[in-house]
N, C-alpha and C positions, 0 to 999 in steps of 0.2 A: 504494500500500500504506500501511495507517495501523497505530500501534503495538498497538492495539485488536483488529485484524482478527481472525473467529475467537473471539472474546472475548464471552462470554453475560452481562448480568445480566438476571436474572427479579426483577422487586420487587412485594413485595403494595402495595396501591392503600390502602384505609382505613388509619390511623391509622399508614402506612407511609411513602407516598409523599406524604400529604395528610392532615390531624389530625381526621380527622372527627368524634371523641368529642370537642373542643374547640370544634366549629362547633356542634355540635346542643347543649353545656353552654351556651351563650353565646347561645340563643335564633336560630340563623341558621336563613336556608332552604335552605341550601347548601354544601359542602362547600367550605371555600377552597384560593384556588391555590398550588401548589408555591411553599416557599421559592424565594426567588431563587437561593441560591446551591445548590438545586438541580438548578432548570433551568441555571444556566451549566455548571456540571457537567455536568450531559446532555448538553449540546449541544457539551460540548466531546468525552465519550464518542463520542457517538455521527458525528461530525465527523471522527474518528480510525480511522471503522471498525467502531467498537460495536455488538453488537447487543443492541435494548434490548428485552425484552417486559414487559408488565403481568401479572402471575400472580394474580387475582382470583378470590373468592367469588360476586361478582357475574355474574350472568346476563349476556347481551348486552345486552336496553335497559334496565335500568342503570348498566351503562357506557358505552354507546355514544356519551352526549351528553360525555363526559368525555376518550375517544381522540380526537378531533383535536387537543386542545390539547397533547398531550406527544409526543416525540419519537421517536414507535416507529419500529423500526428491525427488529423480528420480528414473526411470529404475537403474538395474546398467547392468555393460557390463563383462559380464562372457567370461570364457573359451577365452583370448585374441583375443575377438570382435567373437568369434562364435553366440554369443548371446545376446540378448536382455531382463533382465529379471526382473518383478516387484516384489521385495519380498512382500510389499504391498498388492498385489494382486494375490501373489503364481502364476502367468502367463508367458511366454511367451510374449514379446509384437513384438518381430522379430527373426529370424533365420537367420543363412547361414553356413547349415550344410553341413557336404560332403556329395558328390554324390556317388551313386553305382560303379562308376568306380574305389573307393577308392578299393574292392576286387581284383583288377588283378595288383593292382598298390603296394598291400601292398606283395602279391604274388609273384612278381618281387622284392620286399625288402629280400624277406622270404629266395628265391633262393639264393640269395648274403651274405644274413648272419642270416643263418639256425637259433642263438640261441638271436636273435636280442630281446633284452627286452622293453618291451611298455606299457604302459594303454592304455586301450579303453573306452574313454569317451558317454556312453548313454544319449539321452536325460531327460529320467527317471528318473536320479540319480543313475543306476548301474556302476560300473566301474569292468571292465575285464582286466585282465593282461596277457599275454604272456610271458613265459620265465622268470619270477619274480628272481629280484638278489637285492642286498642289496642296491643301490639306490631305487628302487621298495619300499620297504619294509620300509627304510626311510622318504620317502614320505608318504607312509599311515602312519608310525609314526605323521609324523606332520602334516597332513591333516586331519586326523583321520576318513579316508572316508574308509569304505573297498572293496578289492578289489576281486574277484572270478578269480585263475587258469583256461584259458580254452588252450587247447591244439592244439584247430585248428582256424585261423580266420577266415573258413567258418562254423563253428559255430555261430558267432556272426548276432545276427541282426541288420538290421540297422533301421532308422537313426541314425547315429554316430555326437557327437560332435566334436571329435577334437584328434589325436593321441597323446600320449607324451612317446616320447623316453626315457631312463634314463639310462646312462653308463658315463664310465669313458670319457674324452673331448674328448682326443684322438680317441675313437672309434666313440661317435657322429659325430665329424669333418669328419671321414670315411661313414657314413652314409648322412652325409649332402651332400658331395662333389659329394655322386651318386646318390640321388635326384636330383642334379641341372644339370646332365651332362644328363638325361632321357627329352626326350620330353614332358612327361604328366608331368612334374615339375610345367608348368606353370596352372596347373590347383589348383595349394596350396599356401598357406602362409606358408614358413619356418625358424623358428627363434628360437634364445635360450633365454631362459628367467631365465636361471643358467647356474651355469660348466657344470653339469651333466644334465640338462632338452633340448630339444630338442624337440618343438612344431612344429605339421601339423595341420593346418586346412584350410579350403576350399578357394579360390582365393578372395583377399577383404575379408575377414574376418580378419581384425586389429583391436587393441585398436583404431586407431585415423579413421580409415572404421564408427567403429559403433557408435567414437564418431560423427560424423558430423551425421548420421543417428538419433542420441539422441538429438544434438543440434536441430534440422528442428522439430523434434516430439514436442518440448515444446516450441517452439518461442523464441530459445535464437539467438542472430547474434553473428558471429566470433568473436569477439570484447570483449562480454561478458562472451568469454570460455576460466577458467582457469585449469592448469591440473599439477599434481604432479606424479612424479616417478623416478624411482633407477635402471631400468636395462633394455635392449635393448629392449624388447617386449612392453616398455612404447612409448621409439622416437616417433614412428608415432602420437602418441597423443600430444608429448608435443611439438614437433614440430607445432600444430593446436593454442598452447596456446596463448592468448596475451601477457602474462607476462612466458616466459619457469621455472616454476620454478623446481627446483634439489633439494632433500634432500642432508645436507652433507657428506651422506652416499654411495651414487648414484656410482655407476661405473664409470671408466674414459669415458669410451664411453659417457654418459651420462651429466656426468660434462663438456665435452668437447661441448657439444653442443654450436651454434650462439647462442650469446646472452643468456644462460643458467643464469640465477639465483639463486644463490645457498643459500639456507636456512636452518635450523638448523635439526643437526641429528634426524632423525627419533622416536628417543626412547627420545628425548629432545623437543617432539613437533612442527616439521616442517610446520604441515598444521596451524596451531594456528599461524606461523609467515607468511604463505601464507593470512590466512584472515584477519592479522593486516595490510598488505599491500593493503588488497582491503577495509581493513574499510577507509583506506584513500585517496583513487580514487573513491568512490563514495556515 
């Protein structure tokens, strides 16, 4: 038995667990690795019993080259709660992908703005672009997932994970505003998870949807769920957390949160002062 056992944190991946907006400021091709005094942390967490998940935005092969390196210890929660997925076990342990209707609904996008840029998230790991502009192209920079041009989205098969818009704010905010003014709106989650990023995916499919979904799977209670992140497609989870903690990194939206706890920047070890806080409550 370790003091940990039973003991959840869920922590977001970019500019959370790892400074991404620092590697791509700084001209790199890659996201750098966790503070040190992170991963000691981790590994002392997770060494005691911990159970650790990754709670990301990110699709599966975008992150997939990135889970072996860190100390999962749970499922993690891909593509902003589309997913359920053990790298452990290269599995699936849940879904809630879009449905078929996603074709007439993306159609009706297509109508309103002909040159509308996107990924198209597979469950596979392939990822398809529409309309590819230089946010497009920045993001497989830093994801280093690539992406295949296709010209029509009845081409695409489904099932799909999860769409991701990517234009200047101003144009998303034009795209967001006529999503939510359509009746079939209620049938998605839509959030930004950047300036330029613009997430759809299926109704209840959230960070804090798939956390409580992960918490029930491993016998943790509310109580024992802690959770880290830096930008609005996090809230719903950290909202679940016992202790809300914030990197000092985090957006105002985020920082702004009840009760928000705010902890050291990101690239200065933030989860490392998250589980020096729970070495001392239990």
């Amino acid at each position: 038995m370790g003091k940990f056992d039973r003991v959840l944190i869920a922590s977001d991946f970019d500019n959370t667990l790892v400074y991404t907006a620092g590697a791509l400021a700084a001209g790199l091709t890659d996201v750098p690795p966790m503070p040190a005094r992170s991963r000691e942390a981790l590994d002392y967490f997770t060494r005691n019993g911990g159970l650790f998940s990754v709670s990301t935005g990110r699709a599966l092969p975008a992150f997939a080259r990135y889970a072996p390196d860190l100390p999962l210890t749970a499922p993690c929660i891909i593509a902003n709660g589309a997913g359920l997925y053990d790298f452990r076990t290269e599995q699936y342990v849940y879904t809630a992908f879009l449905s078929e209707s996603v074709r007439m609904h993306v159609a009706a996008l297509l109508e309103r703005f002909p040159a509308l840029p996107f990924e198209i998230y597979h469950a596979d790991r392939r990822i398809h672009a529409m309309h590819p502009n230089r946010f497009i192209e920045n993001h497989e920079h830093l994801t280093r997932a690539k992406t295949v041009t296709v010209d029509s989205f009845d081409a695409v098969d489904l099932p799909l994970v999860k769409l991701l818009f990517e234009d200047e704010r101003a144009a998303l905010d034009e795209v967001y505003d006529f999503i939510r003014t359509q009746s079939w709106s209620k049938e998605y989650e839509l959030i930004f998870s950047g300036d330029n990023l613009l997430e759809l995916t299926a109704k209840g499919a959230t960070k804090g949807g798939m956390l409580l979904r992960l918490a029930q799977m491993l016998g943790v209670a509310r109580q024992d769920i802690y959770c880290l992140g830096d930008h609005n497609n996090d809230i719903s989870m950290i909202e679940l957390s016992a202790i809300r903690f914030v990197p000092a990194n985090a957006i105002d939206e985020v920082r702004a949160l009840p009760g928000a706890r705010l902890v050291s920047h990101c690239a200065d070890g933030a989860i490392a002062d998250v589980i020096e806080e729970l070495d001392k409550l239990y």
